[in-house]
C-alpha positions in Angstrom: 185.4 149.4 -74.5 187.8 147.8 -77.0 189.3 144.4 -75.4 192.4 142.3 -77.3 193.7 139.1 -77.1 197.3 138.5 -75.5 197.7 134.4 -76.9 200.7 132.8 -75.6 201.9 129.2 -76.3 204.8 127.7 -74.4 206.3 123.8 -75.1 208.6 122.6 -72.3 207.1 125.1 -69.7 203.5 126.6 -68.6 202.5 130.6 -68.9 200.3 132.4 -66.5 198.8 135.9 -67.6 197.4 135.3 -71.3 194.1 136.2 -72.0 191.3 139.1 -72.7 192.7 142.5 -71.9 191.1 146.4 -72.7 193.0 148.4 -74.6 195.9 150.3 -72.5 195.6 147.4 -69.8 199.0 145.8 -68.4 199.2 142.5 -69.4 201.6 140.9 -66.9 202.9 137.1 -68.5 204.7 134.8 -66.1 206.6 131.5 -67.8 207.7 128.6 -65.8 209.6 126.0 -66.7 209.4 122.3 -67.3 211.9 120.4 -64.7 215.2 120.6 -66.6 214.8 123.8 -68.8 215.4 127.3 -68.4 213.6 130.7 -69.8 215.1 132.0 -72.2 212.9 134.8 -74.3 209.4 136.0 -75.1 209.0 135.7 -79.0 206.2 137.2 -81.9 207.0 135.3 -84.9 210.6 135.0 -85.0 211.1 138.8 -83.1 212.6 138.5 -79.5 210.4 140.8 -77.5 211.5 140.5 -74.7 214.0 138.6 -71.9 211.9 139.1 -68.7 210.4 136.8 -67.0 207.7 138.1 -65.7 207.0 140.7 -68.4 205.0 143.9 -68.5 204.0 145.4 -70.9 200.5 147.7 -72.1 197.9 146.1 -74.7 197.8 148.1 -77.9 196.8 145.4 -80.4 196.1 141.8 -80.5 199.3 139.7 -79.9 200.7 136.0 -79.9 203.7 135.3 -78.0 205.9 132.6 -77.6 207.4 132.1 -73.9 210.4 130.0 -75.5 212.8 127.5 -72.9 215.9 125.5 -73.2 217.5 122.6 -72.1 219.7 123.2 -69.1 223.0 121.1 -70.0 223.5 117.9 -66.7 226.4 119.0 -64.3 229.3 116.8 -65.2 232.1 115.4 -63.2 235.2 113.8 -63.2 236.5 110.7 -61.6 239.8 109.6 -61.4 240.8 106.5 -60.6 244.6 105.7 -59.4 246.5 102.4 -58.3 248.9 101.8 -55.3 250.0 99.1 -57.3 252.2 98.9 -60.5 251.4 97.0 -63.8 248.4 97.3 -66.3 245.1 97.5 -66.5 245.3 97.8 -62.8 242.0 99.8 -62.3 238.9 101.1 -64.5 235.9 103.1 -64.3 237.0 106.6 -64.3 235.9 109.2 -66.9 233.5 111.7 -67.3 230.1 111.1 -65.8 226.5 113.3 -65.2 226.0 114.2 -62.0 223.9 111.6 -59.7 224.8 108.8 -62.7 226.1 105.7 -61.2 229.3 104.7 -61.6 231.2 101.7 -60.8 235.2 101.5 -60.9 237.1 97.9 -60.6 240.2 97.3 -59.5 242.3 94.0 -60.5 242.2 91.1 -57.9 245.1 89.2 -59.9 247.7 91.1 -59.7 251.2 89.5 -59.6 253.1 90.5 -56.1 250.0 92.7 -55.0 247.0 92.0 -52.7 243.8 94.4 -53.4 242.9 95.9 -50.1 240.4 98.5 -50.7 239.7 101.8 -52.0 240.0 104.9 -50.6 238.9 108.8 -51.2 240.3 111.9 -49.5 242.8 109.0 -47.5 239.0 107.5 -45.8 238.6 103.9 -47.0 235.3 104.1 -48.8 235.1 100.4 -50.2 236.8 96.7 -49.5 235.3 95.7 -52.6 237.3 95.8 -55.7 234.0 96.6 -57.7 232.7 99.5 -56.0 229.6 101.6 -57.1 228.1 104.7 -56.2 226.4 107.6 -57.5 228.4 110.5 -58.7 227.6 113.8 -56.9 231.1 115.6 -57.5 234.5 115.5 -58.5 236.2 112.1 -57.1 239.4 110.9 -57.2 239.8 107.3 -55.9 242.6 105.3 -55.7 242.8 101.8 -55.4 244.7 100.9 -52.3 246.9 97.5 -52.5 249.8 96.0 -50.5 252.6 94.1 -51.4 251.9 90.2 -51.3 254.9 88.5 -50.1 253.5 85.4 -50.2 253.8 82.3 -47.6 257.7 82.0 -46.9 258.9 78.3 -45.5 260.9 79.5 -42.3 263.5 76.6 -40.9 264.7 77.2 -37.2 268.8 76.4 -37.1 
């Protein structure tokens, strides 16, 4: 009975099915990837061979294959930050960010003829604080509520 070798090296994943096969046999190779990659091809030398995953195929000859993976890009979102108020430098923190990064926006406490009184998402107040920090799991647009200060006014009675 003539047996061949099916050799197959991976980096940045694990294969199932390589081994000793007889001649005509199926070899059946399964690649799984590390957390944060993707399959991409089955490679001999620097021949694609094939995109399945698993992949079939008879054993004719010796062989070593490559089961190669990539790097799956992070989801990224937006946030926006907004003022209620009017001047500059009013707020900060917005920008692009990968997704479950923590991100903290500021709003300015000393404002001239404005009191900070919290932030809001979607009209829901979401924080008092003007630093607020949380981790990004979408889209966000924020705004930074404030209200006109109008100060303490001396009232005389006539």
């Amino acid at each position: 009975v003539v047996k061949y070798n099916v050799n197959v090296t991976a980096e940045n994943g694990t294969v199932t099915g390589a081994g000793e096969y007889e001649k005509g046999a199926e070899a059946e190779l399964t690649a799984t990837p590390a957390e944060g990659y993707e399959f991409t091809c089955w490679t001999s030398g620097k021949d694609t061979v094939s995109t399945a995953n698993p992949y079939k195929f008879p054993v004719t000859a010796n062989i070593a294959l490559v089961a190669n993976f990539k790097l799956i890009p992070p989801t990224k979102y937006t946030v926006t930050v907004t003022a209620t108020a009017e001047g500059e430098n009013v707020v900060s923190g917005g920008g692009e960010y990968e997704d479950g990064e923590e991100v903290k926006v500021t709003a300015s406490e000393d404002l001239e003829g404005w009191v900070f009184i919290g932030w809001t998402e979607d009209g829901e107040f979401v924080a008092n604080d003007p630093e607020y920090t949380f981790d990004v799991k979408g889209d966000v647009e924020l705004v930074a509520v404030y209200a006109a200060d109008l100060g303490e006014k001396e009232v005389t009675a006539k």
